[in-house]
C-alpha positions as CSV (number, residue, x, y, z in Angstrom):
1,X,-12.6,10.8,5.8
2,X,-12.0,7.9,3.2
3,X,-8.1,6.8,2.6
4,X,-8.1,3.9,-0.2
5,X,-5.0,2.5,-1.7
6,X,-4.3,0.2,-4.6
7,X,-1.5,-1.3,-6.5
8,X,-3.1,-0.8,-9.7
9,X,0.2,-2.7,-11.4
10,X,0.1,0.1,-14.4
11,X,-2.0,4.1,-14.3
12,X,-1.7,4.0,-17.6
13,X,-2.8,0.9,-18.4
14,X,-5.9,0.4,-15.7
15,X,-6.7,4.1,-16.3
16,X,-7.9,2.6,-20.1
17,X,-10.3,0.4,-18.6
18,X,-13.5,1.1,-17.2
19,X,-13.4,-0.7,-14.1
20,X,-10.6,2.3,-12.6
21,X,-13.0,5.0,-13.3
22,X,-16.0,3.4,-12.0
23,X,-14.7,2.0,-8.9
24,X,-13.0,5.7,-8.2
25,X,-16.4,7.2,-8.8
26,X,-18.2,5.0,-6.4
27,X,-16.0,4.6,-3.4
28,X,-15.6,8.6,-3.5
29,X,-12.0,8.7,-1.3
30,X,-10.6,11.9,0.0
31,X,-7.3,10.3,-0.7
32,X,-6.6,7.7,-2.8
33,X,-2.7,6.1,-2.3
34,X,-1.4,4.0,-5.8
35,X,1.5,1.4,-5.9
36,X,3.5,0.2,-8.9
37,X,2.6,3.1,-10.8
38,X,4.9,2.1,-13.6
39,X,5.2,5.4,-15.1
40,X,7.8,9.1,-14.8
41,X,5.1,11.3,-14.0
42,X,6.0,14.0,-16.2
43,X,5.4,11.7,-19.3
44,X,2.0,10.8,-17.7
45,X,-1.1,12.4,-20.2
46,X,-2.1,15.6,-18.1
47,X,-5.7,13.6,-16.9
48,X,-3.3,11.4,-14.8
49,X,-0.6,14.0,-14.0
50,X,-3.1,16.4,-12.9
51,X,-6.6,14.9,-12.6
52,X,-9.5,17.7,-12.4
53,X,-10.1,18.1,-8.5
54,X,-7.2,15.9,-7.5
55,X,-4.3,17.5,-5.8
56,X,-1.2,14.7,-6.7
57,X,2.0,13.9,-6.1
58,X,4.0,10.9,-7.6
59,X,7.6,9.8,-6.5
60,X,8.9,7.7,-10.1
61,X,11.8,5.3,-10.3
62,X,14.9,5.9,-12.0
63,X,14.3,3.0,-14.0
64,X,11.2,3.4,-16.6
65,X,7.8,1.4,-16.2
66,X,9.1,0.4,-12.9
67,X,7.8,0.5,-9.3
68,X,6.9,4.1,-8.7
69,X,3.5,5.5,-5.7
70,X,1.6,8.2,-6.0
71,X,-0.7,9.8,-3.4
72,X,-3.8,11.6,-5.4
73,X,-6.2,14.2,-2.7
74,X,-9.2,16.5,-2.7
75,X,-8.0,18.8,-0.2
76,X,-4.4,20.1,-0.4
77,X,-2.0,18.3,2.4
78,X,0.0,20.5,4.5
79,X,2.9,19.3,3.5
80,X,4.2,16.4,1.2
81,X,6.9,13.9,1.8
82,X,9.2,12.7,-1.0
83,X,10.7,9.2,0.1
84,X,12.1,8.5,3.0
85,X,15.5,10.0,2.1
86,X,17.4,7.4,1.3
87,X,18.2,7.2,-2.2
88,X,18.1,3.2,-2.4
89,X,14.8,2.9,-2.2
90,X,13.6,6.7,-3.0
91,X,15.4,5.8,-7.0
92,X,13.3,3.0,-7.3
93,X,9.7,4.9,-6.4
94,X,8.8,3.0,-2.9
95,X,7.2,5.8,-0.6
96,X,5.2,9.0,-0.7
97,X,3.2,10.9,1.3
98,X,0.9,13.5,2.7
99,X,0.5,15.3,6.0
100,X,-2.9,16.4,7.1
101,X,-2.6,18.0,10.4
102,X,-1.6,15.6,13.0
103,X,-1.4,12.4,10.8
104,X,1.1,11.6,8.2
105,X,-0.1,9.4,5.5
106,X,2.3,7.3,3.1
107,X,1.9,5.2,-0.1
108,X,4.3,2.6,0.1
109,X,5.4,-0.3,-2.5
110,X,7.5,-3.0,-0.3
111,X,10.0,-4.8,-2.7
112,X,9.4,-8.3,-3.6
113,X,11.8,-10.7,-1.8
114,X,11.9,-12.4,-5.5
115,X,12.0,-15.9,-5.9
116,X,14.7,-18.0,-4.1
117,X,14.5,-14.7,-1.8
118,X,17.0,-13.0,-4.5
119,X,16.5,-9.9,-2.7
120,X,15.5,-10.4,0.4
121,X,18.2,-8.6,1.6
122,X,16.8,-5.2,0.0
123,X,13.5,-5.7,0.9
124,X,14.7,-5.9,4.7
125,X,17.2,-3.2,4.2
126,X,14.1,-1.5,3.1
127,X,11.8,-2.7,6.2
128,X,13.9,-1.4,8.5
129,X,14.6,1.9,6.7
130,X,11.3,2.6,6.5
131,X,10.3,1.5,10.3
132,X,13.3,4.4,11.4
133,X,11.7,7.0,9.6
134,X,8.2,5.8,10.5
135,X,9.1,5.8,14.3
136,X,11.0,9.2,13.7
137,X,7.2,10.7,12.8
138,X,5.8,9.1,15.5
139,X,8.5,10.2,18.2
140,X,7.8,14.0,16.7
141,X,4.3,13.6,18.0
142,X,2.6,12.6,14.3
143,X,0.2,10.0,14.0
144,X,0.9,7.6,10.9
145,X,-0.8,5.9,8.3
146,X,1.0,3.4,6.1
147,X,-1.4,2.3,3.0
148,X,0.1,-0.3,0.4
149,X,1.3,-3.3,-1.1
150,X,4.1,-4.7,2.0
151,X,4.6,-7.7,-0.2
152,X,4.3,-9.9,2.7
153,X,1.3,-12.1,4.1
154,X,1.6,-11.6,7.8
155,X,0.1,-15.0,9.1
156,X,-1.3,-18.5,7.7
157,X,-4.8,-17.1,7.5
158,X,-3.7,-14.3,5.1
159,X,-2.5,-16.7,2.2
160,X,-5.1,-19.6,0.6
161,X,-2.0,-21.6,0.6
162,X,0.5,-21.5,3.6
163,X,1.5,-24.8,3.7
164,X,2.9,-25.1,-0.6
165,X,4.2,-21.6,0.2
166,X,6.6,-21.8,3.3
167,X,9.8,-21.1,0.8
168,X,7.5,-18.3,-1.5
169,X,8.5,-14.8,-2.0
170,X,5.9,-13.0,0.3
171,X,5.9,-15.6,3.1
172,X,9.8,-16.0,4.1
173,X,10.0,-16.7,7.5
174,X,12.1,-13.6,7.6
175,X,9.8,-11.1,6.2
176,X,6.9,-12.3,8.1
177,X,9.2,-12.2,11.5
178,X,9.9,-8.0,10.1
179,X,6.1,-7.3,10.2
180,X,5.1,-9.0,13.2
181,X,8.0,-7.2,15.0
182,X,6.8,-3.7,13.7
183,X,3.4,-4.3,14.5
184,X,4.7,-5.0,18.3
185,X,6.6,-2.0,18.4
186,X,3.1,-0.2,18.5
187,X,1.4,-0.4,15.6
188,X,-2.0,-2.0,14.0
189,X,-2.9,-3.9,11.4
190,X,-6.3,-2.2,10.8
191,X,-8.5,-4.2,8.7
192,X,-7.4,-7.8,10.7
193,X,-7.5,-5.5,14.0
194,X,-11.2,-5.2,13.1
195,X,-11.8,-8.8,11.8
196,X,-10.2,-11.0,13.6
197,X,-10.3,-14.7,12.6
198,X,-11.5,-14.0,9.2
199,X,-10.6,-16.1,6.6
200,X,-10.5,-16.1,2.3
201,X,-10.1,-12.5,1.9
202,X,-7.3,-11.5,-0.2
203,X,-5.9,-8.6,-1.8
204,X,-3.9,-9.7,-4.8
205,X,-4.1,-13.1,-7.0
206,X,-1.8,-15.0,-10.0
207,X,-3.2,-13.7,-12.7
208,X,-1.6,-16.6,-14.8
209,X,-3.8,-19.6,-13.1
210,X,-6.9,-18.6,-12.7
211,X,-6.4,-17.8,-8.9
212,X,-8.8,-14.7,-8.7
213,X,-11.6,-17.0,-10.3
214,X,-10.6,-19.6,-7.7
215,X,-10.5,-17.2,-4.6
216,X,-6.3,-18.7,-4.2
217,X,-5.2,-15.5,-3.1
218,X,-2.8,-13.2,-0.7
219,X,-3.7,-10.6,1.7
220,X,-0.2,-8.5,1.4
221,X,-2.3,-5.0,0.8
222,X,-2.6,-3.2,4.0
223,X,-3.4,-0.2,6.2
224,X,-1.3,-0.1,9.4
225,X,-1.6,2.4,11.9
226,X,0.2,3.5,15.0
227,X,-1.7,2.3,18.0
228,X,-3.0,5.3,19.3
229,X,-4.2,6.7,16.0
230,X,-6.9,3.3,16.3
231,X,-9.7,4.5,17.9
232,X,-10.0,6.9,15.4
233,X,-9.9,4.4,12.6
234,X,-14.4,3.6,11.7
235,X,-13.8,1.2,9.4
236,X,-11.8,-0.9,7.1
237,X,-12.8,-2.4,3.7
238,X,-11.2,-4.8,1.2
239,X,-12.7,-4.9,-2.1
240,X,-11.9,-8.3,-3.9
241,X,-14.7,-8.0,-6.4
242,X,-13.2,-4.6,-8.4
243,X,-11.4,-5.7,-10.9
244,X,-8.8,-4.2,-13.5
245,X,-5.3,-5.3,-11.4
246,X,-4.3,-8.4,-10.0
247,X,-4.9,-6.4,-6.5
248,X,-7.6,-5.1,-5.4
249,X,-8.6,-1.7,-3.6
250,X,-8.3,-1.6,-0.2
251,X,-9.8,1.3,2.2
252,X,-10.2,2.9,5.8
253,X,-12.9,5.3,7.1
254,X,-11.0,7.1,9.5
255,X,-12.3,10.3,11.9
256,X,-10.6,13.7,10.1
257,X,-7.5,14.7,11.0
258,X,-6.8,17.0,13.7
């Protein structure tokens, strides 16, 4: 089973270019998870509310052409998840999510800290709202799979730059600190998990300087599983030559849910 994710920063607008259709057409997931959405999915044109052989399910923010996730399948999920019931983050668009069987899979869009870490304190109001309802899944006995844009580059080897960027949005001591805590409380990293040591691989790049061209990039797109969901995790995949967002997709192979 293939789970890919991407914050395509717009449906509407990368679902103009050729680059969305092709890539979707040749990496062939089961479920694809989207970030930054920027769209109310009822206004959406009925190809993206309700693509042809797509089960979907979108979770909007309040505010228009804002945030917003979406979760898109070829088999129906046996159940969906709307947020994570709390309506400061649910009213901006952050999670959704799909059961199949024994593993719960979300589509989550971690605020940006913002410059001068303007709202930092959100974005960990938000970590640690989501970590509760993520270790309430796992203490029911579910397996969990978070797929997303965390807004955060985990370690020195996940940014080009660490060093000019020790006081940038995405690489506050106190974000970083947040994920490697989580990860500790049982939890996996997937794609570093299986590439350890790997360097210039990124996720998303400044689309104002060139970066992508350059290779100056972030690796703040992620799959992170609970730790004993990993064995049954093939393979993970980052995709930084598929273009038409300043991310990239990014993808695990995982065994089919039980």
């Amino acid at each position: 089973m293939i789970i890919a994710s991407w914050n395509v920063n717009g449906l509407r607008a990368i679902a103009k270019k050729d680059d969305f259709a092709a890539w979707l057409s040749e990496a062939d997931p089961d479920v694809l998870l989207l970030q930054e959405t920027k769209a109310q999915h009822a206004a959406l044109p009925i190809e993206l509310e309700k693509p042809e052989h797509w089960f979907t399910r979108y979770q909007s923010a309040i505010k228009k052409g804002y945030s917003g996730t979406a979760v898109w399948s070829r088999y129906e999920p046996d159940a969906w998840i709307d947020g994570i019931g709390d309506p400061r983050f649910d009213d901006e668009g952050r999670v959704v999510g799909a059961r199949f069987g024994d593993l719960v899979v979300l589509s989550t869009y971690f605020p940006n800290s913002q410059d001068g870490g303007k709202r930092l304190d959100y974005k960990l109001a938000f970590d640690e709202a989501l970590e509760r309802f993520v270790l309430e899944l796992r203490d029911a006995g579910r397996h969990v799979l978070i797929g997303g844009d965390f807004n955060v580059a985990h370690e020195e080897i996940d940014l080009a730059r660490p060093k000019e960027n020790v006081r940038s949005a995405g690489f506050l001591p106190e974000e970083r600190a947040w994920f490697g805590n989580f990860l500790q409380k049982g939890f996996v990293d997937s794609w570093r998990r299986q590439h350890p040591g790997v360097a210039d691989i990124y996720t998303w790049w400044a689309m104002r300087t060139r970066a992508r061209e350059r290779n100056i990039g972030w690796r703040i797109d992620y799959f992170v599983c609970d730790e004993e969901f990993w064995p049954r995790v093939r393979s993970t995949t980052i995709t930084p030559e598929v273009q038409g967002s300043d991310h990239c997709p990014v993808s695990v192979q995982i065994d089919p849910p039980k």
